[in-house]
N, C-alpha and C positions, 0 to 999 in steps of 0.2 A: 504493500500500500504506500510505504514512503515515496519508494523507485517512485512509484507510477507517479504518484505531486508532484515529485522535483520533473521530472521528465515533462508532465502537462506544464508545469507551470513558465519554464525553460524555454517548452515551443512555443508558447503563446504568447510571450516577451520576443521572442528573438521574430515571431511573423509579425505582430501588430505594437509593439511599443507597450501594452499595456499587462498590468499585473492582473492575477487571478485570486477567486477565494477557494478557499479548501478548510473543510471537505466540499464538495459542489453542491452550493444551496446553503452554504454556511451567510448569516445575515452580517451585511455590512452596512455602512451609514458614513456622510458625509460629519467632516470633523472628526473618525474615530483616531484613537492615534496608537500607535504600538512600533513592534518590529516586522522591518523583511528581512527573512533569512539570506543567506550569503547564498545560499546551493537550492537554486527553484525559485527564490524571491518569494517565498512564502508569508504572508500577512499575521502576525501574533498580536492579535487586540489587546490592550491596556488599560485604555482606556475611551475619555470623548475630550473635545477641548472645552464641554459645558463644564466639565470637570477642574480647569484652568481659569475657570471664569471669563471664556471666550467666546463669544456670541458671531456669527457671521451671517448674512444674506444666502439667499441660496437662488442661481441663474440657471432655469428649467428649457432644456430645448424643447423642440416642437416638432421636430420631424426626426423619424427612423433614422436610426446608425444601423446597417445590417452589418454582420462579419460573415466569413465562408473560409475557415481554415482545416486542410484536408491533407495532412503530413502520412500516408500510409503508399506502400508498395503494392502497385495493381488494385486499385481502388474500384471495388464494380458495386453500382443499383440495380435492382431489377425488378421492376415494379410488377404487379400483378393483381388483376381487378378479381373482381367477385362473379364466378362462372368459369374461370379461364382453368386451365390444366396448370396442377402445380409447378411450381419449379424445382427443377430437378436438385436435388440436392437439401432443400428448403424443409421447414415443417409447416410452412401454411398449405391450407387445405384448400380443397373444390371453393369453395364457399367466402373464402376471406380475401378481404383487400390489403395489401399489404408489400414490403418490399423485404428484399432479400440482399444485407449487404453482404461482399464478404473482401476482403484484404490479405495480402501476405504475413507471414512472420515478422518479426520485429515490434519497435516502441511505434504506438500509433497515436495519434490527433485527429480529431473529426468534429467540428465545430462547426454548425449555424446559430446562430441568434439573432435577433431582431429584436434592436437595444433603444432606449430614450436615454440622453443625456444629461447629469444635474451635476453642475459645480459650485464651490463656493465663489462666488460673484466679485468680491472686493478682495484679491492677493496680497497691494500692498498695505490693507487696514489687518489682513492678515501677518506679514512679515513683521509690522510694527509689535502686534501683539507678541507673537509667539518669541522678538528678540525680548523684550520685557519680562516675560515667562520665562524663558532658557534661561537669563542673568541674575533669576531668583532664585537665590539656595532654599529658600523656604517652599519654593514650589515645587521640588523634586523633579522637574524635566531632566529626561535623561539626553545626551546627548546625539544616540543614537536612535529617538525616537522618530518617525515617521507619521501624517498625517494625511489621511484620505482627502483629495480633494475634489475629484471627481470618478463620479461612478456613471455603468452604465447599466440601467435597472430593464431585468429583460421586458421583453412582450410576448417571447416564445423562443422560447432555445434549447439546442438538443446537442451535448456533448457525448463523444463516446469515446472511448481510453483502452488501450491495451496493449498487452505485452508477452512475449512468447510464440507459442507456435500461431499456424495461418487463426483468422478470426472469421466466424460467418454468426451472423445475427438476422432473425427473423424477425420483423416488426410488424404488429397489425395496425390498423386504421380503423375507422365507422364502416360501416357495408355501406353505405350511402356516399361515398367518401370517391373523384374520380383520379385515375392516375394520370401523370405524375402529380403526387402531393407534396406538397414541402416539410421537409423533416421537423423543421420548426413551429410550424400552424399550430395552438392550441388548440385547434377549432377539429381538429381531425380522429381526435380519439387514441394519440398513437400509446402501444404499449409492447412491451419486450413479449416473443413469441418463445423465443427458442435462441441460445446462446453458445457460443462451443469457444474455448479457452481465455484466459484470463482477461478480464474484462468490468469498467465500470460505465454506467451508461447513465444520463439525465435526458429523457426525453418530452419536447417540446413543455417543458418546465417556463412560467410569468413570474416564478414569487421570491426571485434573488437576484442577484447585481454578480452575474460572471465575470466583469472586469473592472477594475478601478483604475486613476492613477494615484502619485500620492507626491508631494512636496516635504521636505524635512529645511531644518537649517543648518548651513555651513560656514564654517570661518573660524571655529573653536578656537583654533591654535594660530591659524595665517590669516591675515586681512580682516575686514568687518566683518559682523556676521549679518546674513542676507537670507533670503527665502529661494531655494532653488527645486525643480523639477527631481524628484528621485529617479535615479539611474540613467 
């Protein structure tokens, strides 16, 4: 289970720039503050900055952020509606609509989402605070702490993780449901059918923030201290 965070969390930095929560579905929130690990960049909550006695505005996008990250060897779909002859190799039935992925061996990545974006709005009323905070011994800011400052809260997203030998996963849909669907769609009913070697999946999941970024501050020891972009 470590392997597999540090490995997701790894490729999902090194495609899109942005940090991951773990476990998948774990809640996060604008203003949390904590550490990222060194190996995966993984997110350890500590705390909030209400905690700091830090108040911020919060700037709400409006339109969809999609992502599509697909890190696997021989990456196949294979959609299949409701009456059709199975597929060969699959467990969906006469009956079911549903797709059949399957992938080579190795660490894999498969990621859609369909994200809204919220950040904390005011940086530099930010930086002002949080140097105030950091040069307070009585505030216990650690120096290595980190602060979310943008998140993206899903609308429908569907991660799948694995490692070891070949992967084939069955997925069903609604019988009502036409192909191709999107893997993401909360709207389609999707649920795990049939699984074969190691593997975590979240499918077409609304009710957590798959990526954030985060800001910390630098300067401890060289030059002023400033509010900078983590990683």
């Amino acid at each position: 289970m470590a392997n597999m965070a540090r490995m997701y969390g790894t490729a999902v930095r090194n495609e899109i720039n942005l940090f991951t929560t773990w476990p998948i579905g774990t809640k996060i929130s604008l203003g949390d503050v904590g550490f990222l690990s060194r190996d995966g960049k993984l997110f350890e909550r500590r705390t909030n900055l209400a905690g700091f006695g830090t108040r911020f505005g919060v700037k709400k996008g409006t339109t969809t952020t999609d992502f599509d990250i697909t890190l696997a060897r021989n990456f196949q779909t294979r959609f299949k509606a409701a009456g059709h002859a199975p597929i060969a190799g699959s467990a969906l039935l006469d009956t079911d609509v549903g797709v059949a992925i399957g992938y080579e061996k190795g660490s894999s990545v498969v990621v859609r989402a369909h994200t809204l974006e919220s950040s904390i709005d005011d940086l530099q009323n930010l930086e002002a605070d949080l140097i105030r905070v950091s040069t307070d011994a009585g505030a216990r800011w650690h120096r290595n702490f980190v602060v979310v400052t943008t998140v993206y809260e899903s609308t429908g997203t569907t991660i799948i993780l694995s490692s070891g030998k070949k992967t084939n996963l069955d997925i069903k849909a609604r019988a009502d449901v036409t192909i191709p669907f999107d893997l993401a769609d909360v709207n389609v009913g999707l649920a795990a059918a049939s699984g074969s070697s190691k593997f975590i999946s979240a499918l077409a999941r609304n009710d957590f923030v798959p990526f954030f970024q985060a800001h910390h501050i630098v300067g401890h020891y060289f030059g002023p201290l400033r509010l900078e972009l983590y990683g």
